[in-house]
C-alpha positions as a LaTeX table, in Angstrom:
\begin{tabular}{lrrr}
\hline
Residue & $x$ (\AA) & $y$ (\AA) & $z$ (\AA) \\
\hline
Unk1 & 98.97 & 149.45 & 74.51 \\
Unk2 & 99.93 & 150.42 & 71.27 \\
Unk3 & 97.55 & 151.06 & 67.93 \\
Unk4 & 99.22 & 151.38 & 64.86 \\
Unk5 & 97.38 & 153.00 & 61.95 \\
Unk6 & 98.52 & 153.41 & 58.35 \\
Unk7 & 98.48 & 156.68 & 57.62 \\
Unk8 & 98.22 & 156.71 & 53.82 \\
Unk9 & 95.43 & 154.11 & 53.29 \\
Unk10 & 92.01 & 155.42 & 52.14 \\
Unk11 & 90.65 & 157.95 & 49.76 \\
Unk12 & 91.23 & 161.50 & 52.09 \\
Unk13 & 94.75 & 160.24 & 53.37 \\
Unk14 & 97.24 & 161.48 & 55.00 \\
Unk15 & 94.56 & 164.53 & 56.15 \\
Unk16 & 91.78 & 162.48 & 57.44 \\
Unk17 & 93.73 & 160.02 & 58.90 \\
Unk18 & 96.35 & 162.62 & 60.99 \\
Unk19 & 93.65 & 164.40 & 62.03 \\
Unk20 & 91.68 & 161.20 & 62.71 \\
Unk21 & 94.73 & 159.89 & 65.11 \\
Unk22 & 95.38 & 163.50 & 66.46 \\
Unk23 & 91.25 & 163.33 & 67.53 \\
Unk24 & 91.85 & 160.02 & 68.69 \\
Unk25 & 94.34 & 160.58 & 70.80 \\
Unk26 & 92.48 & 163.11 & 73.08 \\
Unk27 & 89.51 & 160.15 & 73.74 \\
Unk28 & 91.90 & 157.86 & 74.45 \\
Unk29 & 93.14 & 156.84 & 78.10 \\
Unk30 & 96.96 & 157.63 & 78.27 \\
Unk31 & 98.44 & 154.05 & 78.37 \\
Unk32 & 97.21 & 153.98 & 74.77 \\
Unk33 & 100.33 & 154.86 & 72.03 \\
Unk34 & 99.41 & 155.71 & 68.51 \\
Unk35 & 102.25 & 154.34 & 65.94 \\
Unk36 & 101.68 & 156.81 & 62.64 \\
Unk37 & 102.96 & 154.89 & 59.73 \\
Unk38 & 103.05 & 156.82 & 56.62 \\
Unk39 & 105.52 & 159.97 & 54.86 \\
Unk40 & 107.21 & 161.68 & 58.19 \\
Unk41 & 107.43 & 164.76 & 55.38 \\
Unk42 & 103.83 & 164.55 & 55.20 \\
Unk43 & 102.69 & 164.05 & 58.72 \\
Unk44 & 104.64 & 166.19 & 60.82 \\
Unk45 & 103.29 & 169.33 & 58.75 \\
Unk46 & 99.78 & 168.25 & 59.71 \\
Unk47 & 100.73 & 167.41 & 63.23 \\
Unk48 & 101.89 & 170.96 & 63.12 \\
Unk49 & 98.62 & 172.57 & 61.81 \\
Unk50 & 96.09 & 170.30 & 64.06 \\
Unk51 & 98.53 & 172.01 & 66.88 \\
Unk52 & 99.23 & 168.21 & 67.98 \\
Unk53 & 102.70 & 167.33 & 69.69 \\
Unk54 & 104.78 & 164.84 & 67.66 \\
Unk55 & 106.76 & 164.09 & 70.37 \\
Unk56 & 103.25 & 162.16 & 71.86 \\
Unk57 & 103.10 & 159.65 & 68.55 \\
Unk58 & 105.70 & 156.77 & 67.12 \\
Unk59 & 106.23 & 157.93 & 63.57 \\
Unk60 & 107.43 & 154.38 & 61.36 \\
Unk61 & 108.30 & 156.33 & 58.08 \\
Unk62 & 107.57 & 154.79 & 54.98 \\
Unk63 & 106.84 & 156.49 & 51.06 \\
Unk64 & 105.42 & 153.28 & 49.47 \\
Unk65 & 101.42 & 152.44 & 49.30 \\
Unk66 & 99.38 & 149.86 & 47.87 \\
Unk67 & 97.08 & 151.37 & 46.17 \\
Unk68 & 93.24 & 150.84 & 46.18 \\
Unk69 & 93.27 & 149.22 & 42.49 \\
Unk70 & 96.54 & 147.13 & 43.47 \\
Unk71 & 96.00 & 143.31 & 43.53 \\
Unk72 & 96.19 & 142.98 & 46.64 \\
Unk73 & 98.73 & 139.92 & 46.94 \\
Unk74 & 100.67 & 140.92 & 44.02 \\
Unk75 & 101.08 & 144.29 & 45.78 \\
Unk76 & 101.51 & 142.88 & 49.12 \\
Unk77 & 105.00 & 140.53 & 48.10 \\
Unk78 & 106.00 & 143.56 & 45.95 \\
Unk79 & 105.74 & 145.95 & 48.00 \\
Unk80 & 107.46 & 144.65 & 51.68 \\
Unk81 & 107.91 & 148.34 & 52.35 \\
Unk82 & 104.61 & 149.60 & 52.02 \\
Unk83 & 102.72 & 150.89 & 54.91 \\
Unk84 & 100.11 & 148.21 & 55.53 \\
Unk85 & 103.28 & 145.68 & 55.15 \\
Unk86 & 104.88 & 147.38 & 57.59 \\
Unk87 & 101.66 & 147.42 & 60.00 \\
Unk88 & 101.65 & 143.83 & 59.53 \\
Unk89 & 105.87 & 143.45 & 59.99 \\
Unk90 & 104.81 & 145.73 & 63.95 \\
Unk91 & 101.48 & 143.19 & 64.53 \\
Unk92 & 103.99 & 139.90 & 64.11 \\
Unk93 & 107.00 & 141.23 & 65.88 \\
Unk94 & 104.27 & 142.53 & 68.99 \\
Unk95 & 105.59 & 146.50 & 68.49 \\
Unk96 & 101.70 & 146.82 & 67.89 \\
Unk97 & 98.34 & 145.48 & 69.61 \\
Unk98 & 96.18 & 146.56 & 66.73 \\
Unk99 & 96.84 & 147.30 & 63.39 \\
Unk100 & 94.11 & 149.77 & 61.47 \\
Unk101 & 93.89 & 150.84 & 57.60 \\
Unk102 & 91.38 & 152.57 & 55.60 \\
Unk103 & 93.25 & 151.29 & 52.31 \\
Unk104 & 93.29 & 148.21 & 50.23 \\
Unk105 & 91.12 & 145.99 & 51.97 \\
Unk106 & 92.65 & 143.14 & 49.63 \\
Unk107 & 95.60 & 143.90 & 51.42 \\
Unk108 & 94.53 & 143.83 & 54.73 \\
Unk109 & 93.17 & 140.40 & 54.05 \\
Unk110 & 96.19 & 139.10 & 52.53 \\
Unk111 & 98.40 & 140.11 & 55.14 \\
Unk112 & 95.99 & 139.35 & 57.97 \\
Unk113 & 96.22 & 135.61 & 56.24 \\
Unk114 & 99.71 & 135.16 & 55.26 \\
Unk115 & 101.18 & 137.79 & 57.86 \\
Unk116 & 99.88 & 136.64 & 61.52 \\
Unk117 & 97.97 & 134.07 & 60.35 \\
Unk118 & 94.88 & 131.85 & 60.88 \\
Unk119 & 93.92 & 130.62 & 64.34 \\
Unk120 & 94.20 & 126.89 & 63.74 \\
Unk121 & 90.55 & 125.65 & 63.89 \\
Unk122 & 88.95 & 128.40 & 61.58 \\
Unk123 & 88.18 & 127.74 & 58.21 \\
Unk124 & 88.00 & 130.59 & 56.82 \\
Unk125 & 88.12 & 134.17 & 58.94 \\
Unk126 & 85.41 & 136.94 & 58.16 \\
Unk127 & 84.37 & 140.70 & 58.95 \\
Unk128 & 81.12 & 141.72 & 60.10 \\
Unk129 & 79.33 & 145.35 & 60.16 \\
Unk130 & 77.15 & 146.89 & 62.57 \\
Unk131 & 73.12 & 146.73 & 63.11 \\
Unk132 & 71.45 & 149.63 & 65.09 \\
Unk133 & 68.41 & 148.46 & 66.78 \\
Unk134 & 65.58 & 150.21 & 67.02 \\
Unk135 & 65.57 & 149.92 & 70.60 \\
Unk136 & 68.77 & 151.05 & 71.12 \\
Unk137 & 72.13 & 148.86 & 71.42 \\
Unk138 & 73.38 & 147.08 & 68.11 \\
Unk139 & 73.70 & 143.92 & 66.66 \\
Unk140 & 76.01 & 142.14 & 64.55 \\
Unk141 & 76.03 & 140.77 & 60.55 \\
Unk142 & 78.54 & 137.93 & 59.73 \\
Unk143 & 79.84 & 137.67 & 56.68 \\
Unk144 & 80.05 & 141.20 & 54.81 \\
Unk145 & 82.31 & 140.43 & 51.96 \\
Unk146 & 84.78 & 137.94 & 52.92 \\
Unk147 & 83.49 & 135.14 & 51.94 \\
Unk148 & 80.97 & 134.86 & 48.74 \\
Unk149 & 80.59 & 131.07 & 48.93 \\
Unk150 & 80.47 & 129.42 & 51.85 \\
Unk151 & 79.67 & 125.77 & 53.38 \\
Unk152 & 77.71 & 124.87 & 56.16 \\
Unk153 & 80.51 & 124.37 & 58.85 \\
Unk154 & 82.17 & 127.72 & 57.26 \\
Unk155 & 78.59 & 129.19 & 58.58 \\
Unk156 & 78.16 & 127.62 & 61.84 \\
Unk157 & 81.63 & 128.75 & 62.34 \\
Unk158 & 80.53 & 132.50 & 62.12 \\
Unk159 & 78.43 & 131.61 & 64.62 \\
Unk160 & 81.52 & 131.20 & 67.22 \\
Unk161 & 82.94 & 134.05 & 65.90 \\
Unk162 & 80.32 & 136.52 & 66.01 \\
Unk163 & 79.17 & 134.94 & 69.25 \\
Unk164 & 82.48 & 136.00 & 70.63 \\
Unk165 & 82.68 & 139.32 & 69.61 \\
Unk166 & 79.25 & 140.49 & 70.03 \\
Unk167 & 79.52 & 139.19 & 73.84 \\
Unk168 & 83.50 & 140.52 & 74.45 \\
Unk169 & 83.66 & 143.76 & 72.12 \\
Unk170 & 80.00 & 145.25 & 71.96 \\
Unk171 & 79.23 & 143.68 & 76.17 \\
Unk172 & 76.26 & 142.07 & 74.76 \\
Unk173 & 75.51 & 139.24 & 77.29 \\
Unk174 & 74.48 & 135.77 & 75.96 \\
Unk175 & 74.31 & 136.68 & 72.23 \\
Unk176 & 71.30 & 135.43 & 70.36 \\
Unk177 & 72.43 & 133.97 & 66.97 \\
Unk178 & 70.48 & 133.48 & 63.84 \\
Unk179 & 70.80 & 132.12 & 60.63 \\
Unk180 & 69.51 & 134.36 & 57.51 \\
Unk181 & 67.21 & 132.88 & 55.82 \\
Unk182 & 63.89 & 133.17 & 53.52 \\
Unk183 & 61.54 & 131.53 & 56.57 \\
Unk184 & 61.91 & 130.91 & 59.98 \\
Unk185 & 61.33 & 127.13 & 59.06 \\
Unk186 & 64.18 & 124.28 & 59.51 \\
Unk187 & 63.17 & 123.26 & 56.31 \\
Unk188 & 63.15 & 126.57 & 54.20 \\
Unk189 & 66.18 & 128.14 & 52.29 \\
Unk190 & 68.55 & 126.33 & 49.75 \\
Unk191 & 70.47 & 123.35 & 50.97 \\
Unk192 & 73.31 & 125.53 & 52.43 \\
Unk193 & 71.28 & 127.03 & 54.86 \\
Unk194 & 69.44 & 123.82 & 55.41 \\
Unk195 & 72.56 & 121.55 & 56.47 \\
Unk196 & 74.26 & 125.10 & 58.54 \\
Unk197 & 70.73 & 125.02 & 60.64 \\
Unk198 & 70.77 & 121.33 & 60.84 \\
Unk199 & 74.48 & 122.03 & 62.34 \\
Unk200 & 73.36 & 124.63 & 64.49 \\
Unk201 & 70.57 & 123.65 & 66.17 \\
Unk202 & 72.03 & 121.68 & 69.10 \\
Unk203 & 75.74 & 123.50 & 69.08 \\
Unk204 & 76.91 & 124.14 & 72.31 \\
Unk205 & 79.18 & 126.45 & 71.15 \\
Unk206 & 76.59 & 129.76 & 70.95 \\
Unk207 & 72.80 & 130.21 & 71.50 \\
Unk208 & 70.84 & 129.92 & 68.31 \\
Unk209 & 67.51 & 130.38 & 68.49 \\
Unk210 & 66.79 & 129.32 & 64.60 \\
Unk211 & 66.57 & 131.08 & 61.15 \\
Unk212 & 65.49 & 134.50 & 61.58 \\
Unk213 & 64.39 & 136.83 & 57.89 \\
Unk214 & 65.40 & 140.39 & 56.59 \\
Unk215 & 62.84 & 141.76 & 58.80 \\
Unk216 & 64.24 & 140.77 & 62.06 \\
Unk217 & 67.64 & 142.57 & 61.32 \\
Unk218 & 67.14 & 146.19 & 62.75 \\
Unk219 & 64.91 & 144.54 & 66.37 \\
Unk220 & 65.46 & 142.98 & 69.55 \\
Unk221 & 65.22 & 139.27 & 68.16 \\
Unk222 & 68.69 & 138.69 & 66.95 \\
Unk223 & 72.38 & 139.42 & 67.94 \\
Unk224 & 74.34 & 138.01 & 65.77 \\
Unk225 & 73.23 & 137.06 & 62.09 \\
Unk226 & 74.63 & 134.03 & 59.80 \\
Unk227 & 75.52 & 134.54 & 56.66 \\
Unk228 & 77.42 & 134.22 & 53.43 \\
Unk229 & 79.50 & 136.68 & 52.42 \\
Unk230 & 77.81 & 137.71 & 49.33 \\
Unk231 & 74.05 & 137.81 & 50.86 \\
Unk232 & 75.90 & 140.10 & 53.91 \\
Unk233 & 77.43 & 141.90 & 51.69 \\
Unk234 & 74.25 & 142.66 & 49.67 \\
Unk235 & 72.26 & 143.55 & 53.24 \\
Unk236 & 75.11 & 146.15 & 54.10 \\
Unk237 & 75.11 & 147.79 & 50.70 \\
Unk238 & 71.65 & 148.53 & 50.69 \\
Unk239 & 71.03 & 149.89 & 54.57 \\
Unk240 & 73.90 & 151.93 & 53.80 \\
Unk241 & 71.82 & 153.30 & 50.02 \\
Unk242 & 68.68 & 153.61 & 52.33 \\
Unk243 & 70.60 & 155.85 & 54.80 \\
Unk244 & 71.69 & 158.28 & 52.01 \\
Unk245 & 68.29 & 158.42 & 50.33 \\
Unk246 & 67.29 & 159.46 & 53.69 \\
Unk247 & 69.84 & 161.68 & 53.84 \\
Unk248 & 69.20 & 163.21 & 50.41 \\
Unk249 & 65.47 & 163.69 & 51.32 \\
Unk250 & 66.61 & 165.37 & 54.91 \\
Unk251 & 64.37 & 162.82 & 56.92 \\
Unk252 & 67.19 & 161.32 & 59.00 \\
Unk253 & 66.22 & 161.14 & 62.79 \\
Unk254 & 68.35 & 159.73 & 66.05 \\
Unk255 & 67.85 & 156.29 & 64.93 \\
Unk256 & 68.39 & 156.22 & 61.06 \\
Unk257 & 71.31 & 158.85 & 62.23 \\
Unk258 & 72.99 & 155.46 & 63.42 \\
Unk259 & 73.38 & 154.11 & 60.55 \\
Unk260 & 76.45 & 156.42 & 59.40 \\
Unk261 & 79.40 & 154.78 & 59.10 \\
Unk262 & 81.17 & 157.16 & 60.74 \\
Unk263 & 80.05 & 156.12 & 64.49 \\
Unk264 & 81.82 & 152.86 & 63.63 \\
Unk265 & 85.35 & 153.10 & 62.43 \\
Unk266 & 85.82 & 149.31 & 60.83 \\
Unk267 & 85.54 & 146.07 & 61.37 \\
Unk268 & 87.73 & 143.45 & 62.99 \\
Unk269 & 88.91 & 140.61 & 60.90 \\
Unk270 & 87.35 & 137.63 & 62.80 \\
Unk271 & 89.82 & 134.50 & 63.09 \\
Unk272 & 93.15 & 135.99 & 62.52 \\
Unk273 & 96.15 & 135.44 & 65.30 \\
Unk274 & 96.06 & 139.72 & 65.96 \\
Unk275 & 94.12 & 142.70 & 66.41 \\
Unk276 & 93.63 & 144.19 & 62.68 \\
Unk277 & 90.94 & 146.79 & 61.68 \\
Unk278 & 89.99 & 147.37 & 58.34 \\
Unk279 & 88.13 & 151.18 & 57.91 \\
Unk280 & 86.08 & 152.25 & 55.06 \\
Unk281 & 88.05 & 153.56 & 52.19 \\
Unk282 & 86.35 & 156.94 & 52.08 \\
Unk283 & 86.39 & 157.82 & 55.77 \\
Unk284 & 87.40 & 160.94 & 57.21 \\
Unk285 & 88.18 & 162.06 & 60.48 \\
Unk286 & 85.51 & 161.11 & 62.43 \\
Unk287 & 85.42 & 158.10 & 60.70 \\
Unk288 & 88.89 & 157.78 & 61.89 \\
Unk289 & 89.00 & 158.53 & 65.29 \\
Unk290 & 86.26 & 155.33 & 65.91 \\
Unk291 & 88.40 & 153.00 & 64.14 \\
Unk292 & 91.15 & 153.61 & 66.73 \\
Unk293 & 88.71 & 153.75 & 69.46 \\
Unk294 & 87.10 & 150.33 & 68.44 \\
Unk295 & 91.47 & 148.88 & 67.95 \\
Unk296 & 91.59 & 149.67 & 71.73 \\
Unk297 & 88.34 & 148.17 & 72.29 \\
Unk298 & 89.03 & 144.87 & 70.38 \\
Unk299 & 92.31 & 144.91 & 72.04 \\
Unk300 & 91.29 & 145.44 & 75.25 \\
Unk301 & 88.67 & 142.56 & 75.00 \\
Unk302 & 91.86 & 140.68 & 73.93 \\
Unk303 & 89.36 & 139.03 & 71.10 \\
Unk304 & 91.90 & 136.78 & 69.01 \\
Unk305 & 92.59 & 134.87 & 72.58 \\
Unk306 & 89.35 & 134.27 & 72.86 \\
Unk307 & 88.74 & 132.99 & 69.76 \\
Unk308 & 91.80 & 130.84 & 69.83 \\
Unk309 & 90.53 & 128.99 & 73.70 \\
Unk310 & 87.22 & 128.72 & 71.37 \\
Unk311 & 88.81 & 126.36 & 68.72 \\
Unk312 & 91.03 & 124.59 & 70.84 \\
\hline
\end{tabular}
């Protein structure tokens, strides 16, 4: 298996992300090969210092970035020699499994649409973030970002896709998926999330048990929550604010200790024909080192195939 990660993407690159793969590499089993795409001048120094082996990574050297205030498909056509174009350029030609970057996430997007594609079927593919539950395990949030507006089939689509990859990624059995909502009642929300639960309530294609509210997000109730991208988005913002005041105020315990980015890595992007992993912009190391370890995971699960037998 092979992981490729761009090396210059995110805010503490190339440091953070050598030392990220170099960590990475000693958790991993050995049929896993890390492809380091980024400055060769840049990384082999820091291979040198982390007292990590070139020899025992792929090095695809390349000088040009998109940067993090790039538009991202302007960038992306202008810049065919940039590292996330070339991650893209490995996915397509199968010289990579999984393709990870803690840079533009515009980018990412763009080239995980126009790149390797849509899986015929979806409408319109999506990212989700983790959910620590209280009693242990996590649960998954669907969309974070991706999509600000969506329709009702857009939403019962999540459902498939979140479905999947809480069940093949995460090993949780028989995935419980709800719709967020104001109520728990059919009836209650606007008429987007009226006409999605109307959709959803017989589909065959996940287990819904109905609409479930902000207070069921952190217990054993739900898997996998529904939503647009801009509600998600708003959700993941503010447990991730709540974590830092808690932080600030040193009260953080083993649970709210969960909530640090870090122990996650990324996100997959949900619908695409390929394994791509998009990081947060400011991680470092540790932050890193999960991202690859969740690549291998999502790879492993072979996720996209999955999804693909879903929406044939």
């Amino acid at each position: 298996m092979n992981l490729a990660i761009d090396i210059m993407g995110g805010d503490y690159a190339p440091r953070a992300t050598v030392l990220g793969a170099v960590l990475a590499q000693k958790e991993l089993p050995p049929h896993v090969k890390l492809i380091l795409i980024g400055d060769q001048a840049q990384i082999l120094p820091l291979l040198d210092e982390f007292h990590a082996p070139a020899a025992a990574f792929q090095i695809v050297h390349s000088t040009e970035v998109i940067g993090m205030g790039e538009h991202p498909t302007r960038a992306f056509s202008q810049k065919p020699k940039s590292t996330i174009a070339i991650g893209f350029q490995l996915l397509k030609e199968g010289k990579a499994d999984a393709f990870a970057s803690n840079g533009n996430t515009g980018a990412m997007l763009v080239g995980s649409m126009y790149t390797v594609k849509t899986i015929a079927g979806v409408i319109r593919p999506c990212i989700t973030s983790i959910l620590p539950k209280e009693g242990g395990g996590v649960g998954l949030i669907l969309d974070v970002g991706t999509n600000a507006d969506c329709k009702p089939d857009v939403l019962y689509q999540f459902g498939i896709l979140g479905s999947l990859c809480a069940e093949y990624v995460y090993g949780i059995k028989k995935p419980k998926v709800g719709l967020l909502n104001i109520g728990e009642e059919p009836e209650k929300g606007n008429l987007v999330t009226q006409a999605a639960h109307n959709m959803m309530k017989d589909s065959k294609d996940f287990h819904f048990i109905g609409n479930v509210e902000g207070r069921d997000l952190f217990d054993d109730k739900v898997d996998v929550i529904v939503c647009d991208g801009f509600t998600g988005n708003v959700v993941l913002k503010e447990a991730e604010a709540f974590y830092t005041i808690l932080r600030k105020r040193k009260l953080i315990d083993e649970y709210f200790s969960r909530f640090n980015y870090e122990n996650y890595g990324g996100t997959p992007v949900l619908g695409i024909n390929s394994n791509v992993i998009i990081g947060h912009g400011i991680s470092n190391e540790i932050a890193v080192k999960n991202m690859l370890k969740l690549a291998k995971d999502v790879a492993e699960a072979k996720l996209h195939e999955k999804i693909k037998q879903a929406f044939q």
